[in-house]
C-alpha positions as CSV (number, residue, x, y, z in Angstrom):
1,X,-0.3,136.8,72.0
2,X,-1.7,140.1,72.8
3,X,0.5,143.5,71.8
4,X,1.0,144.1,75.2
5,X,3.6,141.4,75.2
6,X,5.5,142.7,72.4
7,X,5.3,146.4,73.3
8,X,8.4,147.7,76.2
9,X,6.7,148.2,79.6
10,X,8.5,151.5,81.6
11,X,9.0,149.8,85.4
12,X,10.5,151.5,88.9
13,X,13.6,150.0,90.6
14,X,16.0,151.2,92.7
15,X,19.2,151.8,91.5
16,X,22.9,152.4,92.5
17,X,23.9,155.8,90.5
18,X,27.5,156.1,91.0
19,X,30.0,154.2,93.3
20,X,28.8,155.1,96.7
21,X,26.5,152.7,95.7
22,X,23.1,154.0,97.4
23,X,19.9,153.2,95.5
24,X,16.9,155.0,94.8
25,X,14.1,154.8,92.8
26,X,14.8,154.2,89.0
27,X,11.9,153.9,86.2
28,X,13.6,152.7,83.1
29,X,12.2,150.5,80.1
30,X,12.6,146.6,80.1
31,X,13.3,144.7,77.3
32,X,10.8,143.4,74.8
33,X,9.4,140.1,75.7
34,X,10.4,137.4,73.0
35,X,8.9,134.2,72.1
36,X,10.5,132.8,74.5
37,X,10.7,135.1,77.4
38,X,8.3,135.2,80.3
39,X,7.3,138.6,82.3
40,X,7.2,138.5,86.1
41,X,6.1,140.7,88.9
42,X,8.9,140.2,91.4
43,X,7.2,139.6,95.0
44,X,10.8,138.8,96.7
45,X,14.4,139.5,96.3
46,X,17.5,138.8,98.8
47,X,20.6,140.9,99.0
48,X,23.7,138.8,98.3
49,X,27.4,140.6,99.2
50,X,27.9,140.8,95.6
51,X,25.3,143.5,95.3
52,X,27.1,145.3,97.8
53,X,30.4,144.9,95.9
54,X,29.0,145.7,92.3
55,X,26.6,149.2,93.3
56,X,30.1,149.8,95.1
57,X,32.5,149.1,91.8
58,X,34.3,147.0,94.4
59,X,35.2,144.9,91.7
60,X,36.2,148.1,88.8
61,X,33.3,147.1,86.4
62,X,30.2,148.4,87.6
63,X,27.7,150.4,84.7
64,X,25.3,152.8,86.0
65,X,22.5,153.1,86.9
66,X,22.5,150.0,87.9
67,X,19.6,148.4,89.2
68,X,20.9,144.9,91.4
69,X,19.6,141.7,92.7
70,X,19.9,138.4,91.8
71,X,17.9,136.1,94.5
72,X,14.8,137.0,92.8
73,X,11.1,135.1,93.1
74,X,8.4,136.2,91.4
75,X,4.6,135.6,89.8
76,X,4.5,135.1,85.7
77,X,2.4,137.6,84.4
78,X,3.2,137.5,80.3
79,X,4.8,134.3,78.6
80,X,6.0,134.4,74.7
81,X,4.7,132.3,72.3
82,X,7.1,129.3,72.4
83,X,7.0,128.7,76.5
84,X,6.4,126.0,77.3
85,X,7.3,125.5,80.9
86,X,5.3,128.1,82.7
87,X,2.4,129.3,82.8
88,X,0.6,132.5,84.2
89,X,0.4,132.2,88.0
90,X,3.5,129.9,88.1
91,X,5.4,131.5,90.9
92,X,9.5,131.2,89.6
93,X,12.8,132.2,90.4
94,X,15.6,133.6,89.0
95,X,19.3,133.9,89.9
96,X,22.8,135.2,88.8
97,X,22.7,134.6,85.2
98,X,20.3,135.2,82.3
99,X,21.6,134.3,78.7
100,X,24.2,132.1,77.7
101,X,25.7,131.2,74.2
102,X,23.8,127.7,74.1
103,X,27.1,126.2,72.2
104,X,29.8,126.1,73.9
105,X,31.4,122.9,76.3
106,X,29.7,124.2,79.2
107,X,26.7,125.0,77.7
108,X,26.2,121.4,75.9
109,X,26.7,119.7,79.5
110,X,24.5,121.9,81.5
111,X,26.7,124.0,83.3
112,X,26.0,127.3,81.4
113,X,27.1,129.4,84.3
114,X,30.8,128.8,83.3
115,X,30.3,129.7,79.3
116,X,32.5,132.8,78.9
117,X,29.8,134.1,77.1
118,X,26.8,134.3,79.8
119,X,24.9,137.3,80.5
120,X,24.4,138.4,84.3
121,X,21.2,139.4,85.7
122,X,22.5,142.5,86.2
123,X,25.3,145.2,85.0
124,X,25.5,143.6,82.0
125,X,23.8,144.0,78.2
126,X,21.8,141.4,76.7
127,X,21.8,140.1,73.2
128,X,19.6,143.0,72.0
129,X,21.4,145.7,73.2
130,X,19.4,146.7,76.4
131,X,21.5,146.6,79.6
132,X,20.7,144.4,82.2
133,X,18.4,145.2,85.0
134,X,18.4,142.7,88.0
135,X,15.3,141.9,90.9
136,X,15.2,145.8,93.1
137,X,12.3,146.4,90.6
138,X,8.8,145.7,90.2
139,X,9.4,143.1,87.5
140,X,11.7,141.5,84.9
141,X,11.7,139.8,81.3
142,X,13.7,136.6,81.7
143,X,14.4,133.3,79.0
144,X,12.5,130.5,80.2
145,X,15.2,128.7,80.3
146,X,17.1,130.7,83.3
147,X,13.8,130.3,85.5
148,X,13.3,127.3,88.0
149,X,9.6,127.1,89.4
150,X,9.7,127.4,92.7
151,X,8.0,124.1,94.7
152,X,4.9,124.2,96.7
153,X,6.7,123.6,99.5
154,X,9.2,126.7,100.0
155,X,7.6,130.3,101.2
156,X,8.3,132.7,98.3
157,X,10.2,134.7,100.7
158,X,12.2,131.3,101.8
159,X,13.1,130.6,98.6
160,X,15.4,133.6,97.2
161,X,18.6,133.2,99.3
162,X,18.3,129.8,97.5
163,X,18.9,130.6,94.1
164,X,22.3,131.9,94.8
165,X,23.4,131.0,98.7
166,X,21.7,127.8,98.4
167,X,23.0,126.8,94.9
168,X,26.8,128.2,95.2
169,X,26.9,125.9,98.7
170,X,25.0,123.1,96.9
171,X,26.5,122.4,93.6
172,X,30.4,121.6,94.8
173,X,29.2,119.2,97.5
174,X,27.5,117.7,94.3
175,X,30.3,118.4,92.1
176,X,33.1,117.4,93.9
177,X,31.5,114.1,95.8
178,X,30.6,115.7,99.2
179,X,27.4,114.3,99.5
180,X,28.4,111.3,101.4
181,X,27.3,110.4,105.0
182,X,29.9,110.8,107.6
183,X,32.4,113.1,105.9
184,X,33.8,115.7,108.4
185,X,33.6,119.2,107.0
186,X,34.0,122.7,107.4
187,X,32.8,126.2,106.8
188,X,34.5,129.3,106.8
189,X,32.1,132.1,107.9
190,X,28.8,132.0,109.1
191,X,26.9,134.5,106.5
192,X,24.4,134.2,104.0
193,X,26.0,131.3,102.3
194,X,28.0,129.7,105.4
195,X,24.6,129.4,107.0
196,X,23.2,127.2,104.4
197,X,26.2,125.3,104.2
198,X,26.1,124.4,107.6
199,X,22.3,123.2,106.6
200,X,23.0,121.3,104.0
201,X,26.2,119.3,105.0
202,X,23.9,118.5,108.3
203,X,21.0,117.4,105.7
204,X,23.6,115.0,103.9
205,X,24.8,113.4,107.4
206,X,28.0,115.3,108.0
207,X,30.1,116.5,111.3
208,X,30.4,120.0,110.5
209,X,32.9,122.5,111.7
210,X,32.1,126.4,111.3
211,X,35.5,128.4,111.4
212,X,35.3,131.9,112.6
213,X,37.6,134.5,113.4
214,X,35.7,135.5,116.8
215,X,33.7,133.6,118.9
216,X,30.9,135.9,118.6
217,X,28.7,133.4,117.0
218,X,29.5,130.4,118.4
219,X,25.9,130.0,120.2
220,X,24.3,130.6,116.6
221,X,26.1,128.0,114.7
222,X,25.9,125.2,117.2
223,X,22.8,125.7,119.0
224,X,20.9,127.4,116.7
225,X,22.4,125.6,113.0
226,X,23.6,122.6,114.6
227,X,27.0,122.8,114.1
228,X,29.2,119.7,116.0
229,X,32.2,122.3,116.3
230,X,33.2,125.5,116.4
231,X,36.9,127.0,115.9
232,X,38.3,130.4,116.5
233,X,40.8,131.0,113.8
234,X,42.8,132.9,115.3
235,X,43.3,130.2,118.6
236,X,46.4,128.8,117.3
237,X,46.3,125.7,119.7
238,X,42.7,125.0,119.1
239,X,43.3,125.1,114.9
240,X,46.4,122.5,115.7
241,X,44.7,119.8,117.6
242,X,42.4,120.0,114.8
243,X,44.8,119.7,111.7
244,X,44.6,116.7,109.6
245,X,40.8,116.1,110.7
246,X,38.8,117.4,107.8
247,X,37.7,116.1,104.2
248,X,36.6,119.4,103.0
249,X,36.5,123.2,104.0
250,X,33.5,125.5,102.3
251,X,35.3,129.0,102.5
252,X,32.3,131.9,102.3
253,X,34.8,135.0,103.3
254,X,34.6,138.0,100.6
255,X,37.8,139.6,101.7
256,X,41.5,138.8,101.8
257,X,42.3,136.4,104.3
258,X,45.3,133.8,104.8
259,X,44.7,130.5,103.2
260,X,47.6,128.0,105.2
261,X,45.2,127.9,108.4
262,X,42.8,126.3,106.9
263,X,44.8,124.1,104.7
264,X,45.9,122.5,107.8
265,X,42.9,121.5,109.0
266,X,42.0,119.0,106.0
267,X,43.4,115.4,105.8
268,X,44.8,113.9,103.0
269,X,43.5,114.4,99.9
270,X,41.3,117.5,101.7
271,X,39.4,119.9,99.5
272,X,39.4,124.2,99.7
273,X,36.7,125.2,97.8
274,X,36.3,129.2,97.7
275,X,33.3,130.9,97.8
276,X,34.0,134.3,98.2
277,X,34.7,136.9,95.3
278,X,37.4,138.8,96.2
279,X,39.5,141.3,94.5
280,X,43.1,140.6,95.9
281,X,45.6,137.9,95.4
282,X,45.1,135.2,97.9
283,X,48.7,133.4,99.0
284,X,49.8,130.2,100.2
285,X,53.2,128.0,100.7
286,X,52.9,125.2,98.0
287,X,54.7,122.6,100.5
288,X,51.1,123.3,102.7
289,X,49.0,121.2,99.6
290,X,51.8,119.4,98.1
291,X,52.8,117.6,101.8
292,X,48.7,116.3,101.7
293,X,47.8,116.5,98.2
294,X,45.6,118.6,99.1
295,X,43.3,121.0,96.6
296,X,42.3,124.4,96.5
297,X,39.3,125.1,94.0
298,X,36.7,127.3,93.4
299,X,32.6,126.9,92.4
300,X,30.5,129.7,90.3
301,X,26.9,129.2,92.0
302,X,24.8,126.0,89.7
303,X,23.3,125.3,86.5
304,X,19.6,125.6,86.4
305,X,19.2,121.6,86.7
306,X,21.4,121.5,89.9
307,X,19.2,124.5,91.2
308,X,15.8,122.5,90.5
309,X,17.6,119.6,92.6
310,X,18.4,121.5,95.1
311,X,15.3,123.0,95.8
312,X,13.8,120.0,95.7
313,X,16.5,118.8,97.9
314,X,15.3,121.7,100.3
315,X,12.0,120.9,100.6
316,X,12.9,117.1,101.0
317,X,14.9,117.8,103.9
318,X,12.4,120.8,105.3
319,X,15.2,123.5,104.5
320,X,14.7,126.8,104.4
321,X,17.4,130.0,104.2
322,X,17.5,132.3,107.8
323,X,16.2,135.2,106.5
324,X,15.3,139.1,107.6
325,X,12.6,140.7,105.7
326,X,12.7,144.4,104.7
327,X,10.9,146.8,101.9
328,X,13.4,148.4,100.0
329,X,13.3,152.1,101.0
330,X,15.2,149.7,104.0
331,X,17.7,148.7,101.1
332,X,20.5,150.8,101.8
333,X,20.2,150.9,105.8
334,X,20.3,146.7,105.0
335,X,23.8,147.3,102.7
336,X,25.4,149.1,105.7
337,X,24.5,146.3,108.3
338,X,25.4,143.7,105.4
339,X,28.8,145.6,105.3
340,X,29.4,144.7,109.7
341,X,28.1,141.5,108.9
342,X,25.2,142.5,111.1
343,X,22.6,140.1,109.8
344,X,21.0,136.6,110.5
345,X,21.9,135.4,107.8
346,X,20.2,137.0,104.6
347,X,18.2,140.0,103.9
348,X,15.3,139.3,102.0
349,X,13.6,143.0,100.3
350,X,9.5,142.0,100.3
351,X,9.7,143.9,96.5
352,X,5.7,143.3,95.8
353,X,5.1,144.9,99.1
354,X,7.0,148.2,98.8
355,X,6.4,151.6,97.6
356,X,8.9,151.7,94.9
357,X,7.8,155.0,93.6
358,X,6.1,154.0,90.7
359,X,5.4,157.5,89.1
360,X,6.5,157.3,85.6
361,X,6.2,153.2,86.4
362,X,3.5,150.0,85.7
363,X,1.5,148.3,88.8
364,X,1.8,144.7,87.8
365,X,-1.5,142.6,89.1
């Protein structure tokens, strides 16, 4: 390898500073590259509502600066000494986590995004010390083994949404036995990640219900997604004469909401999964899931095998995330329309093609 790998490379992101959460540009020092670490230029990265909540300390543990992004694709520049899975020029993603402890329960089965040890993209420190940095910057040091190689098949731009919308919608329908044909289902909220849920249930054969709380975008979800239905929450008599007609409900919402409307809408043996990180007790009457044994659960995005099956899955079925692209001196215009809900469906920062203010920074080729 030459020394360039070993040495620490100073690049530009844009960082949150404090808890208003605005970003500008940040040049800070990444991480040696290890032997089995790969260096990429990061060409794309979407904006998930969780990097709204953490350059906000929404959730009371944000570190700054703080550089976010986890819907990242880009190009391998540098690989250590002991990958073995990509190669320079292999374009890759990389999502919500980066390190794990590698021997724990979840880690032995493949589902290292629920060891209590795993390290986040972002806002986090990795095993040398270094706090994480996540995809606003010009590139990243990641393990080979928390980078999928993105198919052929997907537009790099297509493809980051994907790695953490796609995936967190994906792996319960896996998980839980939702991939059956005919099942009736439903999504709560028509955002970032209810969009692709609505995509893939219709891709597995399902009737799909999108729940809403205003009819606002009825048009989008059934003429434009495909949705078969479309229910107002809040239309009491249109939520009863559906009650008792659905298997499962994906909910998407990030903030408090009431949990018994929903529960009324699945059958017998009816799954809640939630979706949504939210940072206030949720509350339901226990008769509502005992009368239907019903279940409320949650799902943490997917492993890194689920996420190579579901991209493949994607570009099986011709999927692709419903994306807006923007450069990032657009980034904090985009977390203020993110905020209203006021995009369709997923911002998507073209990183490669941005003037990040790289004074003080490298220019990756």
């Amino acid at each position: 390898m030459s020394s360039s790998i070993e040495a620490e490379k100073t690049v530009t992101g844009w960082a949150a500073r404090d808890s208003t959460g605005l970003l500008s540009p940040y040049a800070y020092t990444l991480r040696k590259t290890g032997a089995e670490d790969v260096l990429i230029k990061v060409l794309y990265c979407g904006i998930c509502h969780t990097d709204l909540h953490q350059a906000r300390n929404d959730l009371g543990m944000s570190k700054y600066p703080m550089v976010p992004g986890h819907e990242v694709v880009g190009e391998v520049v540098e690989v250590g000494a002991e990958v073995r899975r990509f190669r320079v020029g292999d374009r890759v993603g990389s999502g919500v986590i980066v390190g794990c402890c590698g021997e724990c329960g979840p880690c032995r089965a493949d589902v290292e995004q629920y060891c209590n040890k795993k390290i986040w993209s972002y806002n986090d420190v990795y095993v040398d010390g270094k706090p994480t940095q996540g995809g606003f910057a010009s590139a990243m040091v990641v393990h080979q083994k928390f980078l999928v190689k993105i198919p052929s098949g997907l537009a790099p731009e297509q493809a980051g949404p994907l790695l953490c919308a796609g995936i967190t919608v994906y792996s319960p329908l896996k998980h839980f036995g939702l991939t059956t044909g005919g099942l009736r289902g439903g999504i709560v909220g028509l955002g970032g990640v209810g969009h692709m849920g609505v995509k893939f249930a219709k891709a597995l054969g399902h009737h799909v219900t999108v729940i809403s709380s205003s009819d606002r975008k009825r048009a989008e979800a059934v003429d434009h997604l495909g949705a078969d239905a479309y229910l107002v929450s809040s239309d009491e008599a249109a939520m009863a004469a559906a009650a008792d007609t659905l298997d499962y409900i994906i909910d998407t919402v990030p903030a408090h909401h009431p949990l018994e409307p929903y529960l009324e809408l699945l059958k017998l043996d009816g799954k809640l999964v939630l979706m949504g990180v939210i940072n206030q007790p949720l509350q339901f009457l226990t008769p509502t899931i005992m009368l239907g044994r019903k279940s409320i659960t949650g799902s943490f995005i997917g492993s890194v095998k689920e996420t190579e099956e579901m991209l493949a899955f994607c570009v099986e079925k011709g999927l692709s995330s419903t994306i807006e692209v923007v450069k990032m001196e657009y980034v904090n215009e985009a977390f203020k329309r993110l905020e209203r809900n006021d995009v369709r469906y997923r911002f998507v920062v073209d990183v490669a093609g941005s003037n990040l203010d790289a004074s003080g920074g490298v220019e990756l080729n």
